[in-house]
DRENDO-1510 file (C-alpha; in Angstrom, 1 decimal, always signed):
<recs>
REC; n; res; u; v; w
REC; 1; UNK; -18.8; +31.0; +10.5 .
REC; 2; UNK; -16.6; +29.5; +8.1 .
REC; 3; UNK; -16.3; +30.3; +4.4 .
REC; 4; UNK; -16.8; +27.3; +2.1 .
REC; 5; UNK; -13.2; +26.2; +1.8 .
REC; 6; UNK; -10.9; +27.9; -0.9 .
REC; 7; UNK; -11.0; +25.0; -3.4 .
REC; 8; UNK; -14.3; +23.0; -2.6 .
REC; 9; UNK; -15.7; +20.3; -5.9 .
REC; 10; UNK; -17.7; +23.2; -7.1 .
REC; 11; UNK; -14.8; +25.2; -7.6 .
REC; 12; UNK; -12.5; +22.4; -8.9 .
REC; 13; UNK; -15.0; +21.6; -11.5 .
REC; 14; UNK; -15.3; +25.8; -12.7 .
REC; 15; UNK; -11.2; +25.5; -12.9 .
REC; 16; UNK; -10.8; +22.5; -14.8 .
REC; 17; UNK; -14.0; +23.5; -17.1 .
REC; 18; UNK; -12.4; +27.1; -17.8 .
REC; 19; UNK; -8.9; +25.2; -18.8 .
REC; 20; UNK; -11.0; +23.1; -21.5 .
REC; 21; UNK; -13.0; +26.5; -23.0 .
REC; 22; UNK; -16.0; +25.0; -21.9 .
REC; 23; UNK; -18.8; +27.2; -21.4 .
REC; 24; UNK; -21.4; +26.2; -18.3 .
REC; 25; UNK; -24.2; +25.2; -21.1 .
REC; 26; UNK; -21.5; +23.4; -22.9 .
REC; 27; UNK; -20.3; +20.8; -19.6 .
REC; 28; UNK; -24.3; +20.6; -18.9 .
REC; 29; UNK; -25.1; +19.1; -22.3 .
REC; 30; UNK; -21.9; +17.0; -22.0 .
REC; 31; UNK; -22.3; +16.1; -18.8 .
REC; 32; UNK; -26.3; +15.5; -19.1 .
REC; 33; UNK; -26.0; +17.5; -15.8 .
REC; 34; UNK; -28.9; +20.5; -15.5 .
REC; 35; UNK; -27.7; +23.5; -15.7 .
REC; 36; UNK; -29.1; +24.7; -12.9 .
REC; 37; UNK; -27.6; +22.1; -11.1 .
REC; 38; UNK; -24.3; +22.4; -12.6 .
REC; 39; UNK; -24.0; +26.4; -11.9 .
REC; 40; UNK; -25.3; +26.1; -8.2 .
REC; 41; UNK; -22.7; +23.5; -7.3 .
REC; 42; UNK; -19.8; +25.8; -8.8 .
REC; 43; UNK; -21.0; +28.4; -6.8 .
REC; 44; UNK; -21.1; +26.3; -3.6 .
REC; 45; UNK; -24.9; +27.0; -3.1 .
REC; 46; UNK; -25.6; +23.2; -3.3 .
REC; 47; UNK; -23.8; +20.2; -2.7 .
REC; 48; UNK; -22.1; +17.7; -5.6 .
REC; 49; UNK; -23.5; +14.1; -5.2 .
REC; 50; UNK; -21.1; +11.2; -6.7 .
REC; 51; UNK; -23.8; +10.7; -9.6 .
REC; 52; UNK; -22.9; +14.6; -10.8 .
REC; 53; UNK; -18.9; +14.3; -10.1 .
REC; 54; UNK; -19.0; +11.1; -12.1 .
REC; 55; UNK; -20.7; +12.5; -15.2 .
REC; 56; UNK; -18.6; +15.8; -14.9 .
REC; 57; UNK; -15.6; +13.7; -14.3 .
REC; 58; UNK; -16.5; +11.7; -17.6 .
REC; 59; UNK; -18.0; +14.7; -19.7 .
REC; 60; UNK; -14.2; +16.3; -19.3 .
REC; 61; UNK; -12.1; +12.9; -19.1 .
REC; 62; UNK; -10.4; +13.5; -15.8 .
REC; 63; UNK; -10.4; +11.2; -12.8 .
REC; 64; UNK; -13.3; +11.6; -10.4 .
REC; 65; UNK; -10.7; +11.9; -7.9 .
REC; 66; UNK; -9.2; +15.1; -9.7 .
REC; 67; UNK; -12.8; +16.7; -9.1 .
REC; 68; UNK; -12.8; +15.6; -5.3 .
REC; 69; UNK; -9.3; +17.2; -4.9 .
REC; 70; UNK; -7.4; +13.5; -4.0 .
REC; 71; UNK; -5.5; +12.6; -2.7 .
REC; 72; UNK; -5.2; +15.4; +0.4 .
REC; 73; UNK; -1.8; +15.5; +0.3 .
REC; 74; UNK; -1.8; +18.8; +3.1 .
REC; 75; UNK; -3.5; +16.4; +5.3 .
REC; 76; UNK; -1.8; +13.5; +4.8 .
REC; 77; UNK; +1.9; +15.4; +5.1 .
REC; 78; UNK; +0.8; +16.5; +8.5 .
REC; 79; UNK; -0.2; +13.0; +9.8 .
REC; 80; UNK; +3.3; +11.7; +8.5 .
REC; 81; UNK; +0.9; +8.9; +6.0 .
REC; 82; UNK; +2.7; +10.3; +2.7 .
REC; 83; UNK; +6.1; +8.8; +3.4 .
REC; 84; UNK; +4.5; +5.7; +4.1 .
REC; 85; UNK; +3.0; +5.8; +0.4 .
REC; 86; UNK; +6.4; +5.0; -1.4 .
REC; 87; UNK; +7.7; +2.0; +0.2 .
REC; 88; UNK; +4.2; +0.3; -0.4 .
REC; 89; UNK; +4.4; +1.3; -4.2 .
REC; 90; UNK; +8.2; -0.5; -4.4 .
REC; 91; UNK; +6.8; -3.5; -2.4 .
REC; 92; UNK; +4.3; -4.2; -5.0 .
REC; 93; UNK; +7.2; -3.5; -8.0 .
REC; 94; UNK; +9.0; -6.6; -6.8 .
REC; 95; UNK; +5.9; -9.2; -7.5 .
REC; 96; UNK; +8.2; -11.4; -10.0 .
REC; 97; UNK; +11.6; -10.8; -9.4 .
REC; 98; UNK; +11.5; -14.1; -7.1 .
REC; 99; UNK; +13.8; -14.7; -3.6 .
REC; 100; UNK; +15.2; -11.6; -2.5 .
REC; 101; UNK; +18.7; -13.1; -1.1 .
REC; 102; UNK; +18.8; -9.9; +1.4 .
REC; 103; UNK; +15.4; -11.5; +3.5 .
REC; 104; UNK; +15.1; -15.0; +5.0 .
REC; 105; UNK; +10.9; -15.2; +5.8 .
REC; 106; UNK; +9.3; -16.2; +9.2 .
REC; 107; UNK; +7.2; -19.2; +8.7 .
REC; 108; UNK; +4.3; -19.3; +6.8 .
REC; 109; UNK; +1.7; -19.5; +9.9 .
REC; 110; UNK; +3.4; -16.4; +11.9 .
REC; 111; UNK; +3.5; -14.3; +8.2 .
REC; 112; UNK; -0.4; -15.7; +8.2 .
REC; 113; UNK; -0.9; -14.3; +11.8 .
REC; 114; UNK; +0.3; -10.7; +10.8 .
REC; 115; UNK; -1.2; -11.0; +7.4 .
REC; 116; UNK; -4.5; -11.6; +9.2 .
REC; 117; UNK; -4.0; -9.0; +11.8 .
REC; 118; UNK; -3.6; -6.5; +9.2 .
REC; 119; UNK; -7.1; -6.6; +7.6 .
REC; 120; UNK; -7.9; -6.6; +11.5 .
REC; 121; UNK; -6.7; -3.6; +11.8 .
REC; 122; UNK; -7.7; -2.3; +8.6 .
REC; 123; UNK; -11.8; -2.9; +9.5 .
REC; 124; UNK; -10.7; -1.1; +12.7 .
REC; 125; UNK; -9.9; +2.4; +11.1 .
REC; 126; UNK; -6.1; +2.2; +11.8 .
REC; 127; UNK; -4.9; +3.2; +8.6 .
REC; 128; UNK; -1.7; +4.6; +9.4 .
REC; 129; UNK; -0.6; +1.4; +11.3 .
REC; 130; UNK; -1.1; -0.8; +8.4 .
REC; 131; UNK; +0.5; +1.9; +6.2 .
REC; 132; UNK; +3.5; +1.9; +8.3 .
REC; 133; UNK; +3.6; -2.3; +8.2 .
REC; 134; UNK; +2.3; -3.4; +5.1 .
REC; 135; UNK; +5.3; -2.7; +2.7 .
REC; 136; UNK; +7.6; -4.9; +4.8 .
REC; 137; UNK; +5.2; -7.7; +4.8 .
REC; 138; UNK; +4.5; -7.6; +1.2 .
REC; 139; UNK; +8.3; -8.1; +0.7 .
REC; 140; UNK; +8.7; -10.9; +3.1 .
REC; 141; UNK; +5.6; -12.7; +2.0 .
REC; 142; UNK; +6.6; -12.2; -1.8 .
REC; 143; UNK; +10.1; -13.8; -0.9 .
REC; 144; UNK; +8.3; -16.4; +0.9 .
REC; 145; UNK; +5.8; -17.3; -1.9 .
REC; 146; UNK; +8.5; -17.6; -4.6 .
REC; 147; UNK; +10.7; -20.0; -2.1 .
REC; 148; UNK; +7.6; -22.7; -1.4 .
REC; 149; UNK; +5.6; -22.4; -4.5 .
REC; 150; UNK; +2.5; -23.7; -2.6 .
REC; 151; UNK; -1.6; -22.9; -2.6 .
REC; 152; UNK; -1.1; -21.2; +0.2 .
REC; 153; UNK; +1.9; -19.1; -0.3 .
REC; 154; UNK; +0.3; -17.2; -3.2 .
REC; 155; UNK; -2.9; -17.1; -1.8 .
REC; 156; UNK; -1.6; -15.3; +1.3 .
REC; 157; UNK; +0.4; -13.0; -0.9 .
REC; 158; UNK; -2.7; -12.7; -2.5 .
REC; 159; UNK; -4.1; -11.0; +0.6 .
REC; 160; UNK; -1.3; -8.8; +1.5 .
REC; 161; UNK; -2.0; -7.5; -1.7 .
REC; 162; UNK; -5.5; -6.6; -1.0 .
REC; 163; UNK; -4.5; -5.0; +2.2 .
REC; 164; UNK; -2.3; -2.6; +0.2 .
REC; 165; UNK; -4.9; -1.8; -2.6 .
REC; 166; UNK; -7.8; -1.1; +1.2 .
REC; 167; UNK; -5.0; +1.2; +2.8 .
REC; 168; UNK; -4.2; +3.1; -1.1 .
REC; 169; UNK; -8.1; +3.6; -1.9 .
REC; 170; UNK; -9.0; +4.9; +1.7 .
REC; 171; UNK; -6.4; +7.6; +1.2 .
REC; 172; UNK; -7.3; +8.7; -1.9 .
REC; 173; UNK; -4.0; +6.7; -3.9 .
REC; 174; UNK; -6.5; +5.6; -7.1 .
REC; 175; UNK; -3.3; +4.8; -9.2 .
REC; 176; UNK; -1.3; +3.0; -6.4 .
REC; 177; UNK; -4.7; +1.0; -5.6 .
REC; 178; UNK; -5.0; -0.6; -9.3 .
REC; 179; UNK; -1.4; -1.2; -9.0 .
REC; 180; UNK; -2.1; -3.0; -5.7 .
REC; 181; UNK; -5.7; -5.1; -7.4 .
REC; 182; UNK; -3.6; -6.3; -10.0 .
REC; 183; UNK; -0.9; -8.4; -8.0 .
REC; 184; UNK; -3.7; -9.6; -6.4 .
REC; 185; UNK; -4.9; -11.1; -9.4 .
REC; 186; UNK; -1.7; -12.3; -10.3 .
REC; 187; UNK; -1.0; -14.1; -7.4 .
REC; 188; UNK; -4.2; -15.6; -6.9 .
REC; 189; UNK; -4.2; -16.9; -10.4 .
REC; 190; UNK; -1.2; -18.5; -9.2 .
REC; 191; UNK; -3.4; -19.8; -5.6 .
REC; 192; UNK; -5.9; -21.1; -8.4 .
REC; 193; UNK; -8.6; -19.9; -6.2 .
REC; 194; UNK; -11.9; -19.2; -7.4 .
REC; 195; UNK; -13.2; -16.9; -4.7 .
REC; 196; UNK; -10.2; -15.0; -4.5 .
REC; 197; UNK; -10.7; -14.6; -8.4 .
REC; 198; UNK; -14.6; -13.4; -7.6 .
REC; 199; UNK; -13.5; -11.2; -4.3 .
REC; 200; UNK; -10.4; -9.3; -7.1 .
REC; 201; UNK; -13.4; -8.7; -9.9 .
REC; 202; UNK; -15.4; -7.7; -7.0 .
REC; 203; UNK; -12.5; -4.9; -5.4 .
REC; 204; UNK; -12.5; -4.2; -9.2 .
REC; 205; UNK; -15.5; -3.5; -10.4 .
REC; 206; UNK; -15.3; -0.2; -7.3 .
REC; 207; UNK; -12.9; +1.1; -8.9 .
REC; 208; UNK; -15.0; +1.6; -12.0 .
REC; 209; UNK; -17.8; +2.4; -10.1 .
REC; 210; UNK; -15.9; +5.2; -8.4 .
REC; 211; UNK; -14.9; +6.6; -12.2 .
REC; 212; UNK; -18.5; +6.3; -13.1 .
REC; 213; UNK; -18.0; +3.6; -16.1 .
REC; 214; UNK; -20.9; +1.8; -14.7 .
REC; 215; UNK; -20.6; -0.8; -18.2 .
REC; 216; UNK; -17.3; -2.1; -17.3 .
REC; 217; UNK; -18.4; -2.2; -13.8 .
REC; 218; UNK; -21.2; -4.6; -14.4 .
REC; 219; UNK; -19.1; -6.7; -16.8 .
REC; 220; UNK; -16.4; -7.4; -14.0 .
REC; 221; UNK; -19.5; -7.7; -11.7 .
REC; 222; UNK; -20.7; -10.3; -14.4 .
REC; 223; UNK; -17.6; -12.3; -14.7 .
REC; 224; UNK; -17.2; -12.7; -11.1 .
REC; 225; UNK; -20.6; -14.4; -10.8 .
REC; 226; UNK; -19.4; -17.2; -13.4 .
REC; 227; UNK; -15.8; -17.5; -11.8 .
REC; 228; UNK; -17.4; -17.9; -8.3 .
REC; 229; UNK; -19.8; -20.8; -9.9 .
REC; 230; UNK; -16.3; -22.8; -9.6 .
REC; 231; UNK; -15.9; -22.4; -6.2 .
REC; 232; UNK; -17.2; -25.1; -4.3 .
REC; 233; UNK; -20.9; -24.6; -2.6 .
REC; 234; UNK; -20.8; -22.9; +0.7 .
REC; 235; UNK; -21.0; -20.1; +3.2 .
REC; 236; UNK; -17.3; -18.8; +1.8 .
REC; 237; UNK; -18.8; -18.8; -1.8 .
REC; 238; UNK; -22.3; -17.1; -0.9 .
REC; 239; UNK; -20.7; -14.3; +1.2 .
REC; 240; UNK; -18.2; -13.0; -1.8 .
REC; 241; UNK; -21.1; -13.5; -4.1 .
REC; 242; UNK; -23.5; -11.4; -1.7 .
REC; 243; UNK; -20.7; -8.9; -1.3 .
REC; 244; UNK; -20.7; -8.4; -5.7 .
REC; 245; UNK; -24.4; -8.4; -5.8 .
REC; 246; UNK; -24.1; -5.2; -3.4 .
REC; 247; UNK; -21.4; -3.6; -4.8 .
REC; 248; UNK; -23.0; -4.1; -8.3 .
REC; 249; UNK; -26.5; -2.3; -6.7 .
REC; 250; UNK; -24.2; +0.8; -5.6 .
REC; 251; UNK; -23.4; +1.1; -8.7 .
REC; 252; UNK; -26.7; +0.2; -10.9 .
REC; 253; UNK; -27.3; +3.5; -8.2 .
REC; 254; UNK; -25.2; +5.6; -9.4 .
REC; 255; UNK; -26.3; +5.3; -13.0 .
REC; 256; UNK; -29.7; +5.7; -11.8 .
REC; 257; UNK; -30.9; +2.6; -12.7 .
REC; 258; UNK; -33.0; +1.6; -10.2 .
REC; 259; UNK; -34.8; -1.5; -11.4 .
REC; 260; UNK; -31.2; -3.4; -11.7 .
REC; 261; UNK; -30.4; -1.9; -8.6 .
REC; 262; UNK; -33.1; -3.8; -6.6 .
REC; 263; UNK; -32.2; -6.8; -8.4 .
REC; 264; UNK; -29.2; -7.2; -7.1 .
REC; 265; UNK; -30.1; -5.8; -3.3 .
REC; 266; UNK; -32.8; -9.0; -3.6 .
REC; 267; UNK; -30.2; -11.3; -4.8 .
REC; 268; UNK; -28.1; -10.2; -1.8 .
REC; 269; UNK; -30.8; -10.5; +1.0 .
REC; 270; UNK; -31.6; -13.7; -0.5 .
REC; 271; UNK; -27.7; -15.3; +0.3 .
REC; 272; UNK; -27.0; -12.9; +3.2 .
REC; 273; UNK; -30.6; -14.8; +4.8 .
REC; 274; UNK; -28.7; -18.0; +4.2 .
REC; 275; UNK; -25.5; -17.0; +5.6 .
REC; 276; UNK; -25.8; -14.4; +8.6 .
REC; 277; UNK; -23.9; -12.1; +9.9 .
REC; 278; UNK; -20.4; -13.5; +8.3 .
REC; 279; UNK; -18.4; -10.4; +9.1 .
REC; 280; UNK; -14.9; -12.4; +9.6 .
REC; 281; UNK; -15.5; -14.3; +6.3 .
REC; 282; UNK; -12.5; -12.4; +4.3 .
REC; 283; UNK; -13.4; -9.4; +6.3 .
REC; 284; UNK; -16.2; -8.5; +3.8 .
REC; 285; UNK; -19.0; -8.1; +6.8 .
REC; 286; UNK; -21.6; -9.8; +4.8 .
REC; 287; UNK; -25.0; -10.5; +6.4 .
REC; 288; UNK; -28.3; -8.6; +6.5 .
REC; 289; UNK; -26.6; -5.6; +8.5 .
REC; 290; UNK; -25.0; -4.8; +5.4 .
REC; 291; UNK; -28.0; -5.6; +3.0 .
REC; 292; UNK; -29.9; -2.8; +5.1 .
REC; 293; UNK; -26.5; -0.4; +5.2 .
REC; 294; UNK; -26.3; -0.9; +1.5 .
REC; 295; UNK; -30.1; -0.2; +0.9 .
REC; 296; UNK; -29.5; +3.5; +2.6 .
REC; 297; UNK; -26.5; +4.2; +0.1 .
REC; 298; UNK; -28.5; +3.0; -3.1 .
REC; 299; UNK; -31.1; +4.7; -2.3 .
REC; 300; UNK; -29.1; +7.6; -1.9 .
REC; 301; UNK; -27.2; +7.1; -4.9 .
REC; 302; UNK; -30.8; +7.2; -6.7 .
REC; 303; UNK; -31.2; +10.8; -5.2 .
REC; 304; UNK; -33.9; +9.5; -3.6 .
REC; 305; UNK; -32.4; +10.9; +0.1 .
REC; 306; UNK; -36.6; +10.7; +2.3 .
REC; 307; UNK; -36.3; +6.8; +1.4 .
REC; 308; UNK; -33.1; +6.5; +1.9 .
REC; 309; UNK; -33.3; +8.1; +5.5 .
REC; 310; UNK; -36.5; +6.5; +5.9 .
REC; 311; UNK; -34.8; +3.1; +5.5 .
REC; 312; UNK; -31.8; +4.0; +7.6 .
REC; 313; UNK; -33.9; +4.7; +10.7 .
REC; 314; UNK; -34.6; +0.6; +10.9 .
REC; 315; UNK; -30.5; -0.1; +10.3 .
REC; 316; UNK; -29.4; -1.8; +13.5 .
REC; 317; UNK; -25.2; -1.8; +13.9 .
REC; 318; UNK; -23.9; -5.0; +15.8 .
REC; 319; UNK; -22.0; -4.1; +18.5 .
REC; 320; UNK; -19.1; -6.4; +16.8 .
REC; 321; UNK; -19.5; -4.6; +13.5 .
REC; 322; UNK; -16.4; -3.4; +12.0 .
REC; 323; UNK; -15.2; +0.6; +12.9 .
REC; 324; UNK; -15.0; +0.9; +9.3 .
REC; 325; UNK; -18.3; +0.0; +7.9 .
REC; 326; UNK; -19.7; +1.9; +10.7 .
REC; 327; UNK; -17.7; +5.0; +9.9 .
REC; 328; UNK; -18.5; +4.5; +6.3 .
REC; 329; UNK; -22.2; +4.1; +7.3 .
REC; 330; UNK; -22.4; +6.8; +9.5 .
REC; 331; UNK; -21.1; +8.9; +6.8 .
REC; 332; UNK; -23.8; +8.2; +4.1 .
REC; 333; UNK; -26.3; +8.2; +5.8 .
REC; 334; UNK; -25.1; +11.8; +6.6 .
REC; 335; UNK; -25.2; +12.7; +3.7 .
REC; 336; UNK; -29.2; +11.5; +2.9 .
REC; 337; UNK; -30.1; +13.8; +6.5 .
REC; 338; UNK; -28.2; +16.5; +5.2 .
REC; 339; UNK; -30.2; +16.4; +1.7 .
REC; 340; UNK; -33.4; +16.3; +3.2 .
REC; 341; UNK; -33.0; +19.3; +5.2 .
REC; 342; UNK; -32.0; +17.5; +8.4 .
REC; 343; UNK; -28.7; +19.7; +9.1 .
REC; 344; UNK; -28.2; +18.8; +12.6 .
REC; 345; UNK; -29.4; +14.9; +11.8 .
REC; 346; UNK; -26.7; +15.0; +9.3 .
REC; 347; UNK; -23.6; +16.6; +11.4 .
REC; 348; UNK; -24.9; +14.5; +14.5 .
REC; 349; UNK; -23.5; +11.4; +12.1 .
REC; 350; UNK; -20.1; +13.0; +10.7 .
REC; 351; UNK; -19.7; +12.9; +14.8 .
REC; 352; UNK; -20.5; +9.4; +14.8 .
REC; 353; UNK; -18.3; +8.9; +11.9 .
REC; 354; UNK; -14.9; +10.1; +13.2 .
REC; 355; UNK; -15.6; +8.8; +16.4 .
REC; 356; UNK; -16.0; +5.1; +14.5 .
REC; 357; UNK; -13.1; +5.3; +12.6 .
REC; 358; UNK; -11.3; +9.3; +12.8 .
REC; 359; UNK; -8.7; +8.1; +10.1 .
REC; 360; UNK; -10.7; +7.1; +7.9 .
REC; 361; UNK; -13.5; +9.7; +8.1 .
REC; 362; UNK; -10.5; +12.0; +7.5 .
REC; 363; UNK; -9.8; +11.3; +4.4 .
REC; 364; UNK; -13.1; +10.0; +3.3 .
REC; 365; UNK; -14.8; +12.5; -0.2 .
REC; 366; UNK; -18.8; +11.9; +1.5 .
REC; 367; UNK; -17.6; +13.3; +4.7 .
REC; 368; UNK; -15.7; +16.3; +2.9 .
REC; 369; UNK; -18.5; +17.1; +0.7 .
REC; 370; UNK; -21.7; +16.2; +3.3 .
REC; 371; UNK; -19.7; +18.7; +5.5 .
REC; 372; UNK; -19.2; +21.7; +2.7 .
REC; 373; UNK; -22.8; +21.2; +1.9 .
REC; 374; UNK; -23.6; +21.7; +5.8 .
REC; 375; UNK; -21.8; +24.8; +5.0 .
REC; 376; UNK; -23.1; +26.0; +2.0 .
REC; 377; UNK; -26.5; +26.0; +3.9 .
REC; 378; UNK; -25.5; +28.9; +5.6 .
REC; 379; UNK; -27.1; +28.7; +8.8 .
REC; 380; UNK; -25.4; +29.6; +12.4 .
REC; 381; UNK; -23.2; +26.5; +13.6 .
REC; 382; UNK; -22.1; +25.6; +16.6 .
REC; 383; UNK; -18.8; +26.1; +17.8 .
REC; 384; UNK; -18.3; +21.8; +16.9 .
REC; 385; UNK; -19.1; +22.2; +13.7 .
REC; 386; UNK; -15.9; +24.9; +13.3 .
REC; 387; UNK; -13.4; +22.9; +14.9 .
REC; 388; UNK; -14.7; +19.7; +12.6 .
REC; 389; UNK; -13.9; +21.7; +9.6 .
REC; 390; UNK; -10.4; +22.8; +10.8 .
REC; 391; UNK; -9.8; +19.0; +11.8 .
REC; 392; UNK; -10.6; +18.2; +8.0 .
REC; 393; UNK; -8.4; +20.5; +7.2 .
REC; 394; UNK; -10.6; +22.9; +5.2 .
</recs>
């Protein structure tokens, strides 16, 4: 059997405690993390859920990425995706030098068509395709937006944008994705579009909830709701404001605040039972598939892992869903089996979730740490669970 990898969270978090001269009593009282808790996870004996790396992240002011090891840049060099990090970065350093004379742009409805066809591709796990396209069209698009100064030419920058800041967080980029959020708000400012404004608070408030600053979070979460009261009425409008209610649940989740968390699950159910299934309406996959998906992961965030398998049992994918959500799914839900003592429950759906989307699985922190707590269990695995780990890369 494997050995827990070399440099698993638990052993991150010793390191980076030992280079601030904190003792393990010392990050627990800092961290409001049990002791217990906190000492097991170091030694690999348990699992890390995000509500521990969060606080541990916090408690010694490093990125929660820093704790989950991102981005994997071993992997990442041998699937050829880190040279395709640096021409998105200067494609997004260009957002207000206006025409490039070097680039005359197709018209606006074929730029459209590929624009579209990248968050296509995005929901179908192809990472490294958009990777290797998005750059270009970012820099024809921008050229393009500058020339026409129209709605719709910053508006569809606008969405370039957010492909670049989907491709950067699913690969562990954190800095390269706020980079990317932020001309998404500028050029949507420019669009003067209320739900593009609500849908940016919306991609930002995840980023917060990823650090753990759960405050700032529910602020964005906040002034999204008022921006999208601008919109006009409509399906368009309820879907992004379903989408923030269910992102701000995740993370009233994380912080363990259940009450607020239910709040916002109810508001959800409430529009996504008004709109459907709207899983092409900005490629959000609102409806009540993912009102159910997202009452697993809060329920899991609430380390409450029998209700939240208990409530995944009843989840029913469309066969249309997105590979993405249904990777993402497949891995949380994972997780929850995998707490509740369900080890071969819990690798059965790690399966599932490469199969869904293998790129994204890859490179996605639940699957790395669901699969070193199957590990850490220390039970005899079979032969598939090996190879999984060496396909990881740890």
């Amino acid at each position: 059997m494997h050995a827990l990898p070399h440099d698993h969270t638990g052993r991150r978090i010793k390191r980076l405690r030992k280079e601030r001269h904190l003792t393990q009593l010392a990050l627990s009282e800092l961290s409001q993390v049990p002791y217990s808790t906190l000492t097991k996870v170091e030694q690999g004996v348990i699992p890390v859920s995000p509500h521990v790396i969060t606080r541990v992240a916090r408690a010694m002011r490093v990125d929660v990425a820093t704790i989950q090891g991102q981005p994997y840049m071993a992997e990442l060099r041998v699937d050829e995706l880190d040279v395709l990090i640096r021409p998105i970065r200067e494609a997004l350093d260009v957002y207000d030098l206006g025409t490039d004379p070097e680039i005359t742009p197709r018209p606006h409805a074929l730029l459209s068509d590929d624009a579209e066809q990248l968050l296509v591709s995005v929901r179908a796990g192809e990472i490294k395709h958009v990777a290797s396209q998005v750059a270009g069209l970012i820099q024809e698009v921008t050229t393009a937006a500058h020339t026409a100064n129209t709605t719709e030419g910053w508006l569809l920058l606008a969405s370039t944008y957010r492909t670049a800041y989907d491709v950067a967080t699913k690969l562990g980029f954190a800095d390269l994705a706020a980079i990317a959020l932020s001309r998404m708000d500028w050029a949507a400012h420019r669009g003067s579009d209320a739900v593009f404004g609500g849908m940016y608070r919306y991609m930002r408030a995840l980023t917060y909830l990823r650090e753990g600053q759960f405050r700032t979070g529910e602020r964005l979460v906040r002034l999204g709701l008022n921006i999208l009261e601008q919109a006009d009425p409509g399906r368009e409008r309820d879907v992004v404001t379903g989408q923030l209610h269910l992102g701000a649940a995740v993370m009233a989740g994380r912080a363990h605040d259940s009450d607020r968390a239910d709040g916002h699950l109810n508001e959800a159910e409430m529009l996504a039972a008004r709109t459907g299934e709207a899983v092409k309406v900005h490629w959000l996959s609102f409806g009540p598939t993912n009102v159910a998906v997202h009452r697993v992961s809060v329920a899991a965030e609430l380390d409450e892992y029998a209700d939240a398998v208990s409530a995944g049992r009843t989840v029913r994918l469309p066969k249309d869903w997105p590979a993405s959500r249904r990777s993402h799914h497949h891995a949380e839900y994972a997780r929850s089996l995998m707490w509740t003592g369900d080890l071969d429950g819990a690798f059965s759906h790690l399966l599932k979730s490469r199969k869904a989307a293998p790129q994204q699985a890859r490179y996605h922190p639940t699957v790395r740490e669901t699969y070193a707590g199957l590990e850490a269990a220390k039970r005899q695995l079979p032969d598939s669970f090996l190879s999984y780990g060496t396909w990881l890369g740890i």
